[in-house]
N, C-alpha and C positions, 0 to 999 in steps of 0.2 A: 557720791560726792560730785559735786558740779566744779570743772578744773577750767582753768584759763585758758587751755590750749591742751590740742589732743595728743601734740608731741611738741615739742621743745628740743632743738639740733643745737648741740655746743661745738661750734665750729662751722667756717662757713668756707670749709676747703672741698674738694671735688666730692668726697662719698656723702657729705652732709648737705650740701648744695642738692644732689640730687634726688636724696632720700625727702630731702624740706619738697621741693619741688613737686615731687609725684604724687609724695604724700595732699598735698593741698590738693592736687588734681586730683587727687579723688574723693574730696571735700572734704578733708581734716584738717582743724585749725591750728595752725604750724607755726610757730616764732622760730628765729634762727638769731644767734648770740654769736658776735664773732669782734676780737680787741685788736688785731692786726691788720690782718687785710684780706678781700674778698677775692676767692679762688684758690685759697691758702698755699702750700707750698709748692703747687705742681705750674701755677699760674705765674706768681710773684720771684721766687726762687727754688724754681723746680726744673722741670723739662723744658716747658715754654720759653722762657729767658737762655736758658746752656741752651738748648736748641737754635736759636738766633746769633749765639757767640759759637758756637762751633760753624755755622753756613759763614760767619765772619772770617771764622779763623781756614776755612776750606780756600778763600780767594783766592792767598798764597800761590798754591799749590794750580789754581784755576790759570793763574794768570801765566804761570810758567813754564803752562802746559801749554796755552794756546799760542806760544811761537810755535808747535810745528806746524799750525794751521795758516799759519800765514800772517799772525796778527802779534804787533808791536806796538807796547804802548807805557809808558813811565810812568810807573803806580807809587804810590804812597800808604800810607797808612795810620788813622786816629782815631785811636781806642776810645776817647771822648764821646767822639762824634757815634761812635757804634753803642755806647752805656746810653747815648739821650736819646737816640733811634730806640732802642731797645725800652726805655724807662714809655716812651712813647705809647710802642704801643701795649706794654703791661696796663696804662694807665688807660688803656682802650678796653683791654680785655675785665679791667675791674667793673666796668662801666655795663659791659657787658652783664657780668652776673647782676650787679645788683638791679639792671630790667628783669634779669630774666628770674630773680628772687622776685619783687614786688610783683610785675603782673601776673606770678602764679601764685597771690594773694598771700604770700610768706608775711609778716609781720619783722623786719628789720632789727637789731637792736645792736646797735653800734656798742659792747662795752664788755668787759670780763664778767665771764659768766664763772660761777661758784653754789654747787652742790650748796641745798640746805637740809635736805632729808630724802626720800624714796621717791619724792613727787612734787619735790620744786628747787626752784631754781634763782636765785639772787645774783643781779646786772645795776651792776654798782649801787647797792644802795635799796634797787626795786626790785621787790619780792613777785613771782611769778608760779602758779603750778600749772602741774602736768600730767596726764596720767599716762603719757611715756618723757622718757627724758633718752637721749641720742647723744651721746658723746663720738665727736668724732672729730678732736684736735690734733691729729697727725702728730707727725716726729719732729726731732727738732738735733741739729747738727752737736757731736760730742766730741772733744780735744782731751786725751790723757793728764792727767794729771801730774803736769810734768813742769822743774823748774821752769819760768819765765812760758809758761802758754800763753798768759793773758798779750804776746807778740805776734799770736797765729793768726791765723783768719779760718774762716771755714766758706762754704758754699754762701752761708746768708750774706757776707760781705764781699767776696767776691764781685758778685753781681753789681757792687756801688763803686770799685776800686775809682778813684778821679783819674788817675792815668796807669799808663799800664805797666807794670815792675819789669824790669830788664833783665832779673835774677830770679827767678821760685824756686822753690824747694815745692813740692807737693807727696804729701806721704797719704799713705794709703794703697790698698792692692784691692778696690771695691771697682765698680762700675764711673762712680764719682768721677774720684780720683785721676783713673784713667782717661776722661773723658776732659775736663781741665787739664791735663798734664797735654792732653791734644791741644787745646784750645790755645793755650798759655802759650808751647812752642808754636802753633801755626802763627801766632798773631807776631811773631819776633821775639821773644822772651827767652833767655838762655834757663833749658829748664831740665831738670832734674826729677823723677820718679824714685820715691825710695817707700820700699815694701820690706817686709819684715820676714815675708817664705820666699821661697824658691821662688813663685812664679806666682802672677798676679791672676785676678779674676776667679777664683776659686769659686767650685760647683761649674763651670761651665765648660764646654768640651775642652778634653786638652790639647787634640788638635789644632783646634780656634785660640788658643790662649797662645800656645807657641807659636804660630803664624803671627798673631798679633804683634807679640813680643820681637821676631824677627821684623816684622815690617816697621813695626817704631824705630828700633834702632837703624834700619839703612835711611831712615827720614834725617836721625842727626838727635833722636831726645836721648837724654842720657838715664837709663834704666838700671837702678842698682838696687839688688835683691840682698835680702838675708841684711839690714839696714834699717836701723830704726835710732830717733832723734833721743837721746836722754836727758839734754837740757836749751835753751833759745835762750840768748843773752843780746842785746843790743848794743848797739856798740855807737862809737861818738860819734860820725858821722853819720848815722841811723839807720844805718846797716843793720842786718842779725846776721848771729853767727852762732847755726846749728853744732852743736857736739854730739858725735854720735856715741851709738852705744861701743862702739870698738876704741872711742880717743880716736876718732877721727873729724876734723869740724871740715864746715861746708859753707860759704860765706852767700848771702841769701838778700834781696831787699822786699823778700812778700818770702809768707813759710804758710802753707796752705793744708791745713787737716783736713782727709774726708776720710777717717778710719770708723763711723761709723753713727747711729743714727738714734737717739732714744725716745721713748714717748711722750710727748708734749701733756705733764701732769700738771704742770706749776700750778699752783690756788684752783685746785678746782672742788676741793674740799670732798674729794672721795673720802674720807675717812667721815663724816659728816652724814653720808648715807649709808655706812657699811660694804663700799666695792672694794672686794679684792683684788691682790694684781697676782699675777703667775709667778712662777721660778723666776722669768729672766725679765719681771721688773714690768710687763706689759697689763692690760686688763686683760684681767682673765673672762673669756667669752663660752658660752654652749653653741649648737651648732646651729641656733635660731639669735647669735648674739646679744644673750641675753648676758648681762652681768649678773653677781650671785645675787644683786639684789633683783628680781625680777622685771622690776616696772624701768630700770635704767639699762642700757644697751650699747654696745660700744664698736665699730667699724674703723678700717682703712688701719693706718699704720699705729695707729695706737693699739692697735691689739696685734700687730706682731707677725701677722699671718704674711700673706704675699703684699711685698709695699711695693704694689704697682699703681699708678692713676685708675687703670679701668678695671683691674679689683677692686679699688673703694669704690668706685661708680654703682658694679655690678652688688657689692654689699648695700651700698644704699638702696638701690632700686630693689633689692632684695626684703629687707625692711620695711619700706613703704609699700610693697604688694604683702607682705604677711599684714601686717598691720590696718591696711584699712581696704584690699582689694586680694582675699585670701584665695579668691577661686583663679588667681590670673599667679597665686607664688609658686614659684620654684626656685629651690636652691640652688646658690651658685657654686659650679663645678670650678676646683681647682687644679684639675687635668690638662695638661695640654694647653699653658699659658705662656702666646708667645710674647717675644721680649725683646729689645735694642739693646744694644750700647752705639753711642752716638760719638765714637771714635776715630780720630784720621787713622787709617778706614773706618767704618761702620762693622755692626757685629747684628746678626739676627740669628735668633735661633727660638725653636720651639721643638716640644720633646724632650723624649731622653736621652744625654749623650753616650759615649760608647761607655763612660766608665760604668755611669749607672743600670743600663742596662746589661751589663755584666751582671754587674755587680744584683739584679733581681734575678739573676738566673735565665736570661734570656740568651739562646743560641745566634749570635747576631752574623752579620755580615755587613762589612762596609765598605761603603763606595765614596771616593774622593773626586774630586776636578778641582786643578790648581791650574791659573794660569794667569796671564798679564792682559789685561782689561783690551779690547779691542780701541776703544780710547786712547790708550795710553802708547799705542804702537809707533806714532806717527811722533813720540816725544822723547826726553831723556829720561823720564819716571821708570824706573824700573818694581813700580809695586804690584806684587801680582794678589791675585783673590783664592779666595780657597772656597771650594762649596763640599760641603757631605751630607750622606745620608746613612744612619742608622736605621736597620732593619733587623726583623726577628725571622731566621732561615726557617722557621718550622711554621708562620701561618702568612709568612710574605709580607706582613703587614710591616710599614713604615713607622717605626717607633721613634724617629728622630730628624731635625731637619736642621743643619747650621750652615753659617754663611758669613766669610767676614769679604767685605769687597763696599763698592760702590754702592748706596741704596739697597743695600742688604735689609735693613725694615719694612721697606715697601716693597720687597720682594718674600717674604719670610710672612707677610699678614696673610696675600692668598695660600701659599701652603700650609701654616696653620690651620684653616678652611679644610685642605684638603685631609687633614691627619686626624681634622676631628670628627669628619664624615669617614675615617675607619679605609683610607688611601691605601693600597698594597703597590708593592714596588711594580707590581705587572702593571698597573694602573697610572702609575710614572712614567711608563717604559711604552705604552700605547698612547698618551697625550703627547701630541704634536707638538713642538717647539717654535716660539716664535722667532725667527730669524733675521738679522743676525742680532740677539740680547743674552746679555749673562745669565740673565735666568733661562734658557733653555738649557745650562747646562743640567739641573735638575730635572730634565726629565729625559737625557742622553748619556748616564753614566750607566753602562754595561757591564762592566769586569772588576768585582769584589776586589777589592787587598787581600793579599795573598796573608794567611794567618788569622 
């Protein structure tokens, strides 16, 4: 059968973007269908955008530091002026993809795309097939089903606030969460963290989580564990006013969800082709991403796996070398995938942390360095960094690398490098440090914790 196009990408967000792209590059005729916006969530309201309100929300802290250095200066602050900076250059980076979709002869199609059978595909109205179809419409923000939510906000609207709330509430114990709870207090906002366990960031070391949680709190954010909202009521001067699950209210004028994340299904008419979704609501994928219907395929956060930007990348481009440049695939490893939080402080880690590697049976030994940023000596900050390494005593090999402190991402990308090239602590311990930088403590910690 003669098809319209030799893949067909629903969604024009990073893993679909690139799978369209390479796929063309290697002369397969490619359409890409996308009804929101191009660069999907990691571009428009994803890292990209928090990433430019967090360096906003840092200044603070910049400016109040640089009286030890000598420098006096009467600041101000306009959340405005930082959303139309920011809408700026989002509206640059859209601009971006769609050159960089057309001149790799991708076929455009500005409109909601909807499943009509195993090998084609309906964009409002216009019928199209395929003899692959590429789903790959990411996640999309979810608030509990709880009196008065439609009062919340989540991450999508954030990004548009017109001025900036004096009061949040921000619930959640995710990366999100914590990462706005930063942003909200750095920028002036009286703001509130409320998590529902013990202790926020779950799965990540707990070293790292406790240092976090101490260093928020000496900043001034107010962190309240074992809390969770059971109803949002608004009130006449348009206030809300959270009630908690204990009969406790919380008075708010912004109440911020990031408890979690689902997959962007809405009309895509999978039932139409026969895809199934997993246990927990996701498409269900094989390990060449296939959905169960064969000819349709599904990447990035819609199927549940790692929702990182450059695991959908790396699924895409995974995709587009199986499918039309077979001698050049290889599957992407999910080993050893490092990661940020974009937190006042910063958080990087890559590896396993100490619970987990216990917890496989591994003989470990760990080594800390805590200390107050050389920076920060010469001021009143008293935030100090934490760096560790998780190691396995029986082959020396460096099974873990975390860091919360200044620039802990760009410090966490080259040792990820180093752990996935099979790094052993002697190998740490013989690399020179570059002096005087934070990251040389990683290659100067000498004497395990004792235990």
């Amino acid at each position: 059968m003669a098809y319209d196009f030799d893949l067909f990408v629903i969604g024009a967000g990073s893993g679909g973007v690139r799978a369209a792209r390479f796929a063309a590059g290697y002369g397969a005729r490619v359409a890409v269908a996308e009804s929101r916006y191009l660069g999907g969530t990691c571009v428009n309201v994803g890292c990209v955008p928090k990433k430019l309100l967090v360096y906003g929300a840092h200044y603070a802290e910049d400016f109040e530091q640089a009286r030890g250095y000598g420098w006096s200066a009467g600041t101000s602050f306009d959340w405005a002026t930082l959303i139309a900076n920011k809408d700026r250059e989002i509206q640059r980076l859209n601009g971006i993809y769609r050159k960089l979709l057309v001149d790799s002869g991708v076929t455009l199609l500005e409109g909601h795309a909807r499943l009509c059978d195993a090998h084609s595909v309906e964009v409002d109205g216009q019928r199209f097939s395929a003899e692959h179809i590429l789903i790959a419409t990411g996640g999309w923000p979810a608030v509990p089903d709880i009196p008065g939510r439609e009062h919340a906000i989540t991450s999508n609207e954030a990004f548009y606030l017109p001025q900036r709330p004096n009061r949040v509430l921000v619930v959640g114990g995710g990366y999100i969460a914590v990462e706005f709870a930063s942003i909200f207090h750095g920028v002036g906002a009286r703001t509130s963290l409320l998590y529902r366990g013990d202790l926020f960031l779950r799965g990540f070391d707990g070293a790292i989580r406790a240092h976090l949680r101490d260093e928020l709190t000496k900043k001034g954010l107010d962190l309240q564990f074992n809390a969770d909202i059971a109803r949002i009521d608004k009130q006449g001067d348009g206030s809300l006013l959270a009630t908690l699950n204990d009969g406790r209210t919380l008075e708010a004028d912004c109440i911020f969800y990031a408890t979690g994340r689902r997959p962007m299904l809405d009309g895509l008419g999978l039932e139409n082709a026969g895809v199934e979704l997993d246990a927990r609501g996701y498409i269900g994928v094989d390990e060449l991403y296939r959905t169960s219907v064969p000819s349709i395929l599904a990447i990035g956060d819609v199927i549940g796996r790692v929702q990182l930007t450059p695991v959908a990348l790396a699924e895409g481009m995974a995709v587009a070398r199986r499918l039309f440049k077979p001698e050049e695939y290889r599957p992407v490893d999910y080993r050893l995938i490092p990661t940020a939080v974009f937190s006042l402080p910063n958080i990087g880690t890559v590896g396993l942390t100490e619970e987990q590697a216990r917890a496989e049976g591994h003989r470990v030994k760990v080594f800390e360095s805590r200390f107050r940023p050389m920076k920060l000596t010469m001021t009143d900050s008293q935030e100090r960094s934490l760096m560790k390494l998780v190691v396995d005593a029986d082959s020396d090999r460096v099974l873990g690398c975390h860091m919360i402190g200044p620039d802990a991402g760009e410090i966490l990308q080259g040792l990820a490098v180093a752990l996935k090239a099979g790094a052993t602590k002697q190998v740490f311990d013989e690399t020179l440090g570059i002096h005087p930088t934070a990251a040389e403590e990683f290659v100067t910690m000498r004497t395990p914790l004792a235990g």
